[in-house]
Backbone as a ProteinNet text record, in pm:
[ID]
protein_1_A
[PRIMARY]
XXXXXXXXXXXXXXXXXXXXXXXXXXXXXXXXXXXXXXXXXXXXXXXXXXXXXXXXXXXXXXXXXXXXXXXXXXXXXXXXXXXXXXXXXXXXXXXXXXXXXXXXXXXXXXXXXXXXXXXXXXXXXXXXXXXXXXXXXXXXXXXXXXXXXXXXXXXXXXXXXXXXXXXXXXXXXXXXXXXXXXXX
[TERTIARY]
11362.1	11301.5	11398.9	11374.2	11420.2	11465.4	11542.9	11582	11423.5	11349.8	11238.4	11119.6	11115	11045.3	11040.8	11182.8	11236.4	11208	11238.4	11217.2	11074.4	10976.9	10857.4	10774.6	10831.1	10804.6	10806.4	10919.4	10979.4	10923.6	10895	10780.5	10643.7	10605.4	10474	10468.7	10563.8	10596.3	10692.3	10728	10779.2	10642	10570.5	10453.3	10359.2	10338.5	10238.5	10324.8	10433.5	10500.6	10513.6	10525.7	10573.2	10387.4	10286.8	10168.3	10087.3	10186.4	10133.3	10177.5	10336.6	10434.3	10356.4	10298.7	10253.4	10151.7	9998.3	9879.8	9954.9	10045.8	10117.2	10110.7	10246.9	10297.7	10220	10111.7	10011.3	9896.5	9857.6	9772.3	9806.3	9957	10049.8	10054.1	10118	10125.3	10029.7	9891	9763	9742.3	9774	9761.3	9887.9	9948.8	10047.7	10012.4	10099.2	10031.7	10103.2	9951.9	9965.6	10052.9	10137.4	10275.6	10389.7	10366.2	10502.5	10586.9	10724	10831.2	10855.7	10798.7	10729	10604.6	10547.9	10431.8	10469.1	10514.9	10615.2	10715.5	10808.2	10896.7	10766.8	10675.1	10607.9	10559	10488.1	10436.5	10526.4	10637.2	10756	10820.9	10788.2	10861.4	10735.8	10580.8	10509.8	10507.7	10508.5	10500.2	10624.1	10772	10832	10803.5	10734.4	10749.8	10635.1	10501.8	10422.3	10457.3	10582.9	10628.1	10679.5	10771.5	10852.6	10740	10635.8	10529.3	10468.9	10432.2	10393	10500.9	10577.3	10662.5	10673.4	10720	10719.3	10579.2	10492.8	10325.1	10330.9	10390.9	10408	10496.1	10598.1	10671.5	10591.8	10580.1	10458.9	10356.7	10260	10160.5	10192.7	10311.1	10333.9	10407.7	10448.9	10460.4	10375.6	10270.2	10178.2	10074.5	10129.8	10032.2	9953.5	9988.1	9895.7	9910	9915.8	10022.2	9941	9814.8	9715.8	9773.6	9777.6	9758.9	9909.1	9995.9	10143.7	10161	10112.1	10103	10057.9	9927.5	9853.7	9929	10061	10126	10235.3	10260.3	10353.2	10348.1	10186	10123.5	10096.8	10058.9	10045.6	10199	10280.6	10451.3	10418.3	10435.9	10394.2	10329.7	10213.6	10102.5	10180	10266.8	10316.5	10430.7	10480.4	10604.1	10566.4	10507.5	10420.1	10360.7	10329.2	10280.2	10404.9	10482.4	10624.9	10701.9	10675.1	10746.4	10682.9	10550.2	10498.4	10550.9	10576.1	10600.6	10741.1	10745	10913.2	10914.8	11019.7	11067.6	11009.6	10936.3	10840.9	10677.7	10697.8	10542.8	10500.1	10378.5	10327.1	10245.2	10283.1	10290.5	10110.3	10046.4	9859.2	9887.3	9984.3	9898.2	9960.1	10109.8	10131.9	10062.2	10025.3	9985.9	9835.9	9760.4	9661.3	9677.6	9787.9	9874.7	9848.5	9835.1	9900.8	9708	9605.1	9501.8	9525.3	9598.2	9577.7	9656.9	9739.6	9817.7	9748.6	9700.4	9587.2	9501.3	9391	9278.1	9262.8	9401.5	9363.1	9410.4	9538.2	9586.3	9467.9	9411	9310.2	9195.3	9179.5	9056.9	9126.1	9292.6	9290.2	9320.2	9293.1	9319	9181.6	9096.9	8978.6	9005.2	9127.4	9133.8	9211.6	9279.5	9343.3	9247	9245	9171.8	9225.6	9333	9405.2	9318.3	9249.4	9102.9	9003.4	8908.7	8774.3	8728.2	8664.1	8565.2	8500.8	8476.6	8429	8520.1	8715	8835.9	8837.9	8862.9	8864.5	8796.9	8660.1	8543.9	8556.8	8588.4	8598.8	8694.5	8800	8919.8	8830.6	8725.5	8665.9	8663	8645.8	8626.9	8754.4	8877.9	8994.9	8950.3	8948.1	8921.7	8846.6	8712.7	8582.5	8689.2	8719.6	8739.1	8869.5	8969.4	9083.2	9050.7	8916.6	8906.3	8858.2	8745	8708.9	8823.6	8962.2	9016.7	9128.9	9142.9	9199.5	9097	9012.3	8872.1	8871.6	8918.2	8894.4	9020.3	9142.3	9274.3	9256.4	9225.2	9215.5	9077.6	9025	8926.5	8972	9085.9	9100.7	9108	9009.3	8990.5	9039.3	9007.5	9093.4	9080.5	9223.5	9236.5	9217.7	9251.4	9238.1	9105.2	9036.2	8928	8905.9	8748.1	8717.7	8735.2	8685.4	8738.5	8926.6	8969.5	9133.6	9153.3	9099.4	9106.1	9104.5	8987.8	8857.9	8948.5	9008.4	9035.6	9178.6	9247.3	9407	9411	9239.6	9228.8	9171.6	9087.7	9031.3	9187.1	9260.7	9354.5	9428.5	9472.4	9567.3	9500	9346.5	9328.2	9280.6	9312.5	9258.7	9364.5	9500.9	9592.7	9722.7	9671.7	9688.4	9595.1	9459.1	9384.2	9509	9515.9	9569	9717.1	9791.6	9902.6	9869	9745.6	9661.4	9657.4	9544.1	9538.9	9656.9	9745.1	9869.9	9955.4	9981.7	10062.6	9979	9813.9	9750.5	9740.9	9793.9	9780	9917.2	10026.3	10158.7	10129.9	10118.4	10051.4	10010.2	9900.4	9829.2	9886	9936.5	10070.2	10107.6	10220.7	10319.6	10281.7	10199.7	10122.9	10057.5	10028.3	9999.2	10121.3	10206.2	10349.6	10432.5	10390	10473.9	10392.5	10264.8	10196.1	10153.4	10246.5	10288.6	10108.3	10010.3	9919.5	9932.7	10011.5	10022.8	10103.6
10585.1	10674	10786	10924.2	11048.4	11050.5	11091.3	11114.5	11145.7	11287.1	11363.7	11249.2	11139.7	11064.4	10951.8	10910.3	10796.9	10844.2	10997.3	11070.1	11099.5	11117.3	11147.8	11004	10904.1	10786.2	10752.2	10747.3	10687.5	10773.7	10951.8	10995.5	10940	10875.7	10811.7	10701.3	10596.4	10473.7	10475	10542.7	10556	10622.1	10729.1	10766.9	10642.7	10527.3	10416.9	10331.3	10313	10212.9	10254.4	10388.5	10451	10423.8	10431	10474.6	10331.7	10215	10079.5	10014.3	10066.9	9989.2	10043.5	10237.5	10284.7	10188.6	10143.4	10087.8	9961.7	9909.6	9718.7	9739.4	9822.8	9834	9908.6	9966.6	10056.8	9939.3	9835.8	9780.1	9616.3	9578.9	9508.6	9505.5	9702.3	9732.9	9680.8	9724.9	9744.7	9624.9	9477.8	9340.2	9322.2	9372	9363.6	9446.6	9343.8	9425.2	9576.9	9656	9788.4	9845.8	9926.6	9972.6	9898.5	9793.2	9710.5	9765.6	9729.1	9723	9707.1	9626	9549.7	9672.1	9685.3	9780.1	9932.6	9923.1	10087.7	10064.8	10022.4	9999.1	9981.4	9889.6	9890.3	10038.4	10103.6	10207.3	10304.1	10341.5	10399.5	10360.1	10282.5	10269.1	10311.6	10268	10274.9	10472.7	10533.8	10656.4	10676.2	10643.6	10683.6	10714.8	10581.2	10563.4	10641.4	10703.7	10798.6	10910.4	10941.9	11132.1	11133.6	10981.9	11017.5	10992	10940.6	10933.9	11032.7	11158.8	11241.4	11375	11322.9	11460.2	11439.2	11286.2	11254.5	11317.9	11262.2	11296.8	11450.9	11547.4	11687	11731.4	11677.1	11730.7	11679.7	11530.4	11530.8	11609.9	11648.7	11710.1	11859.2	11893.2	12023.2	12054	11953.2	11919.7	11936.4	11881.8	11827.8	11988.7	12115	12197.8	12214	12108.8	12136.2	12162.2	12313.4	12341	12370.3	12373.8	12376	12220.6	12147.1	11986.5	12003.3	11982.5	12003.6	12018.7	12157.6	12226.5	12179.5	12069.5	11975.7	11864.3	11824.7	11731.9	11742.2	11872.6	11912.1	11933.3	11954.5	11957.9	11811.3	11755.4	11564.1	11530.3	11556.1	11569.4	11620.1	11751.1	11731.2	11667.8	11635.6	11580.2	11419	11333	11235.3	11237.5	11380.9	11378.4	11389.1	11412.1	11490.1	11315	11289	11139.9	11043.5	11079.5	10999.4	11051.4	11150.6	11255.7	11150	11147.3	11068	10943.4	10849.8	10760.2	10730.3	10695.8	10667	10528.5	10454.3	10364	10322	10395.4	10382.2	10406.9	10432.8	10428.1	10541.8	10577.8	10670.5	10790.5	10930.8	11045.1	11069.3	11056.5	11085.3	11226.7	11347.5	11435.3	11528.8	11482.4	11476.2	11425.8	11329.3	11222.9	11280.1	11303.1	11426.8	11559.1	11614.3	11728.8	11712.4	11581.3	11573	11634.7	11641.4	11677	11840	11880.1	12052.4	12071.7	11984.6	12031.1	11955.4	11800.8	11730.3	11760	11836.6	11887.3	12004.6	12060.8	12169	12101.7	11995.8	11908.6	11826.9	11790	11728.6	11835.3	11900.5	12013.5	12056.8	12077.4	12157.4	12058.3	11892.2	11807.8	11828.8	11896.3	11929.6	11995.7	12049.2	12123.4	12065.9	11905.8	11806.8	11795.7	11822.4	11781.9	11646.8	11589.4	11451.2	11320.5	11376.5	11259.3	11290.9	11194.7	11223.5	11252.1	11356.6	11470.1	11354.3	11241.9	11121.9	11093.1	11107.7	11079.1	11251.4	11299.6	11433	11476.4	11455.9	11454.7	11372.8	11279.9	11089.8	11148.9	11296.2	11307.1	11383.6	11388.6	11473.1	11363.5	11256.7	11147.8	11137.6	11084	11111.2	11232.7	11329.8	11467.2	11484.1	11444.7	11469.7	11397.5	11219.5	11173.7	11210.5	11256.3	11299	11381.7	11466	11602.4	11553.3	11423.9	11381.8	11305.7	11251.2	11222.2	11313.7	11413.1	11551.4	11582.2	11590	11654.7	11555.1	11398.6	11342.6	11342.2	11365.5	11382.4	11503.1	11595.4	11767.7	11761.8	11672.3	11606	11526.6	11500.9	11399.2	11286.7	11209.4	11079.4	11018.7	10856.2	10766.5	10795.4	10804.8	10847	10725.5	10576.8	10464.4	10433	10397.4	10376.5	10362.1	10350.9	10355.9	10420.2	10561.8	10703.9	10688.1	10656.6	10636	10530.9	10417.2	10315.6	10352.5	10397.4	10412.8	10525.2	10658.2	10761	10729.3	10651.6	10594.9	10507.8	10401.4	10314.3	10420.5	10511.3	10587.5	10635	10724.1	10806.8	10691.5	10597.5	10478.1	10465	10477.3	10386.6	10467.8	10629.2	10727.1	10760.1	10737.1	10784.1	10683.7	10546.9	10458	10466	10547.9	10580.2	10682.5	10798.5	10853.8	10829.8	10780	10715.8	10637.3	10550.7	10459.5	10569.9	10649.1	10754.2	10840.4	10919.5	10956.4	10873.1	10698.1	10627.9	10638.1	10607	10627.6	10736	10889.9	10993.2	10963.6	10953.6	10937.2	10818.7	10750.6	10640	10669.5	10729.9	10791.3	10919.2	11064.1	11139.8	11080.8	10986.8	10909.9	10834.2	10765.7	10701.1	10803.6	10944.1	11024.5	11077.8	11097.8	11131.6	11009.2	10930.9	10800.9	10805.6	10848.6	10813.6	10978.5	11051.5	11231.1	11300.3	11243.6	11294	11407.2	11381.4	11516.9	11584.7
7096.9	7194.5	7228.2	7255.5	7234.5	7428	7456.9	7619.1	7672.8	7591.1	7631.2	7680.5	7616.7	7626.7	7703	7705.6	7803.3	7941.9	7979.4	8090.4	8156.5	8036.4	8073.2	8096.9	8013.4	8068	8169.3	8221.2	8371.5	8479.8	8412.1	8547.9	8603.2	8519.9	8497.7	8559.7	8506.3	8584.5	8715.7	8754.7	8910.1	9020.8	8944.2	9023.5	9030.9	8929.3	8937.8	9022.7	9005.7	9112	9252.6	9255.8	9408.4	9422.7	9409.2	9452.2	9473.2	9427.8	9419.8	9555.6	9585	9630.7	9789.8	9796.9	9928.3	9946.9	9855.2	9860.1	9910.1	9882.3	9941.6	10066.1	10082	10230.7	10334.4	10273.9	10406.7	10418	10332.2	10351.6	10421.4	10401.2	10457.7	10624.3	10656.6	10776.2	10841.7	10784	10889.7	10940.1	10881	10937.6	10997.8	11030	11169.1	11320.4	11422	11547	11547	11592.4	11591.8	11669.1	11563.5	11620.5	11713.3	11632.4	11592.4	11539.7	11521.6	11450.3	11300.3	11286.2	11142.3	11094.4	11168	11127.2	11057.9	11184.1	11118.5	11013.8	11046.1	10885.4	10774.9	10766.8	10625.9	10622.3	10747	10698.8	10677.4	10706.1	10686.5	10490.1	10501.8	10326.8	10260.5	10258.9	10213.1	10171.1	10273.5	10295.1	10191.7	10233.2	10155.9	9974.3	9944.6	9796.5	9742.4	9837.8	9816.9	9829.3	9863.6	9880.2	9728.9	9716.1	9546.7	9503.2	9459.7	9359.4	9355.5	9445	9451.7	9386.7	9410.5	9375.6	9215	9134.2	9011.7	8881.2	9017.1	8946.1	8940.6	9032.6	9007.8	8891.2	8856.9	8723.1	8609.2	8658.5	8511	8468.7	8551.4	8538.4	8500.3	8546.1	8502.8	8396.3	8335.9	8227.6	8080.8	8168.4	8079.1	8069.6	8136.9	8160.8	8279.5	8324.7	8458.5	8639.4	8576.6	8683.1	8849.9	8825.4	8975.9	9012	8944.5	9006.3	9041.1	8935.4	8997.1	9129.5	9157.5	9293.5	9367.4	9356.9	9424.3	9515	9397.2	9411	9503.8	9538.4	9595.4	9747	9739.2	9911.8	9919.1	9792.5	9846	9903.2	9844.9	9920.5	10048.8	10051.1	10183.1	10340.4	10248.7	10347.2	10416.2	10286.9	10293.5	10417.4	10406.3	10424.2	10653.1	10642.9	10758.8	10828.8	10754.8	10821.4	10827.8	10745.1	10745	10883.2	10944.1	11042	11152.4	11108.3	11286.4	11275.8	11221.4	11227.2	11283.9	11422.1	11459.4	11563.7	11564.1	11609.4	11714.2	11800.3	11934	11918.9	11771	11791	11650.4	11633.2	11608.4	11673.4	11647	11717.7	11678.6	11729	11648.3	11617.8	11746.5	11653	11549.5	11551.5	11400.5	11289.5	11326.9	11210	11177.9	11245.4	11241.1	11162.5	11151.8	11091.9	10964.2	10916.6	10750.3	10735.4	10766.8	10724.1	10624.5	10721.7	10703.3	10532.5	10514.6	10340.7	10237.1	10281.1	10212.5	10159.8	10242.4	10241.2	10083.7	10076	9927	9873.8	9892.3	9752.3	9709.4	9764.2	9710.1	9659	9696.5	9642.5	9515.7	9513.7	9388.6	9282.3	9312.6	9184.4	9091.9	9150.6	9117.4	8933.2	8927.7	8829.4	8709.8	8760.4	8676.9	8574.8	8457.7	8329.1	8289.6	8336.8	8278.8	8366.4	8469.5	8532.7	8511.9	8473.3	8451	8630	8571	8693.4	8778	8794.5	8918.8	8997.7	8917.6	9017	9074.9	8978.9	9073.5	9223.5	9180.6	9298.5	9406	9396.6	9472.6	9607.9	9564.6	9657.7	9760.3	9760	9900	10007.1	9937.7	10073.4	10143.6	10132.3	10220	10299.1	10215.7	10307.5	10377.4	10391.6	10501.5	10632.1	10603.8	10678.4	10744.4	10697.6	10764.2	10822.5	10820.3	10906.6	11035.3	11004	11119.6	11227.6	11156.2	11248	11322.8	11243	11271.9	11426.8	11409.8	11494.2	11619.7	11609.4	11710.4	11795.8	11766.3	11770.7	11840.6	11813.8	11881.9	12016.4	12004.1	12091.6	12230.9	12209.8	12311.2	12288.7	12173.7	12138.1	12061.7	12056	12014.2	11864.7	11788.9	11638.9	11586.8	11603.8	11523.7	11517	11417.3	11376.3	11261.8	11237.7	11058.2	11033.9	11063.5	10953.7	10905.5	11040	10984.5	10891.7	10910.2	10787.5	10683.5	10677.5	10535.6	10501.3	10515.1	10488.4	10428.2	10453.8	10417.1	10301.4	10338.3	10208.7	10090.6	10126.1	10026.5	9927.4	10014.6	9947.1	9860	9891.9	9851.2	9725.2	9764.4	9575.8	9492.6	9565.4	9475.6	9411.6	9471	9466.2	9305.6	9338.6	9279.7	9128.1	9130.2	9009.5	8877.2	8985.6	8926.3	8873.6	8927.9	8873.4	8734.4	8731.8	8608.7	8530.7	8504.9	8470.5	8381.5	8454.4	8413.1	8343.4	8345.3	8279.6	8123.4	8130.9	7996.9	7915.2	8041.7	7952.8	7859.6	7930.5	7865.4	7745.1	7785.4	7636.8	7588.7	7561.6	7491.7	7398.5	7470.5	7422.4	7333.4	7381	7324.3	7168.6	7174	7070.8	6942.9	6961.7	6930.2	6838.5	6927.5	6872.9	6776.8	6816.2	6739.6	6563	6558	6414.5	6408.3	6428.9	6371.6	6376.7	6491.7	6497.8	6565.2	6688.6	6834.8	6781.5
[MASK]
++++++++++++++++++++++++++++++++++++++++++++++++++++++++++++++++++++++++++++++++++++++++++++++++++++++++++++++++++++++++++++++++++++++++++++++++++++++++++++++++++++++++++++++++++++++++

């Protein structure tokens, strides 16, 4: 195996691991008492390993040509990084954590233009988004942010997010395999 490859490998498999390890520990957190100690640390690492999976999934993809999603990946950094901000030792801040809607909302619109997912994962990313707006909306409201839309909108992203990592490890397999029998 060539460095070029060992490298583009390991982007692939750190974005599926960072995007597995967030789906553990955010779905871990949520069965602990709310805003606990315990709660936050899981959601605190979880977040962590979704900013590096996000940022990994951006060199890959731009790599690979695809430089709208790249860019995608870079506001998913963001958005991560922003919910990682609310999260502190006393609690969680709602309307930070509300905040991460506003960089989300086009990273997800512009994965729209990823050719490396079939057009059902692409599309699928509006749901995080409706619902983060609604908890954006209840947050700027006055009202209580925990709920289903917050559930449903965290579980949505997690396993949309966890697709594409699948996805990207098969494009690289796939590449790769291509290159190994002098087809690509």
């Amino acid at each position: 195996m060539t460095k070029n490859v060992i490298e583009s490998k390991s982007l692939v498999l750190i974005t599926l691991v960072g995007y597995i390890f967030n789906l553990l520990f955010g779905w871990i957190g949520i069965l602990l008492t709310r805003e606990s100690g315990a709660q936050i640390v899981f959601f605190q690492l979880g977040t962590a390993c979704a900013i590096s999976a996000s940022v990994m999934a951006g060199r890959y993809t731009g790599l690979r040509g695809q430089h709208i999603a790249a860019s995608a990946y870079i506001l998913l950094g963001i958005t991560h990084g922003i919910s990682l901000a609310a999260l502190s030792r006393t609690g969680i801040n709602p309307d930070r954590e509300a905040t991460m809607a506003l960089p989300m909302i086009p990273a997800l619109i512009f994965m729209l233009w990823c050719s490396l997912y079939p057009m059902w994962l692409r599309v699928s990313a509006i749901v995080p988004s409706l619902l983060f707006i609604l908890v954006y909306v209840r947050v700027h409201a006055g009202e209580p942010y925990v709920g289903w839309s917050l559930y449903s909108g965290y579980a949505a992203l997690h396993i949309i997010e966890l697709l594409w990592g699948i996805y990207l490890f098969l494009d690289w397999k796939n590449v790769h395999s291509k290159t190994e029998t002098g087809v690509g």
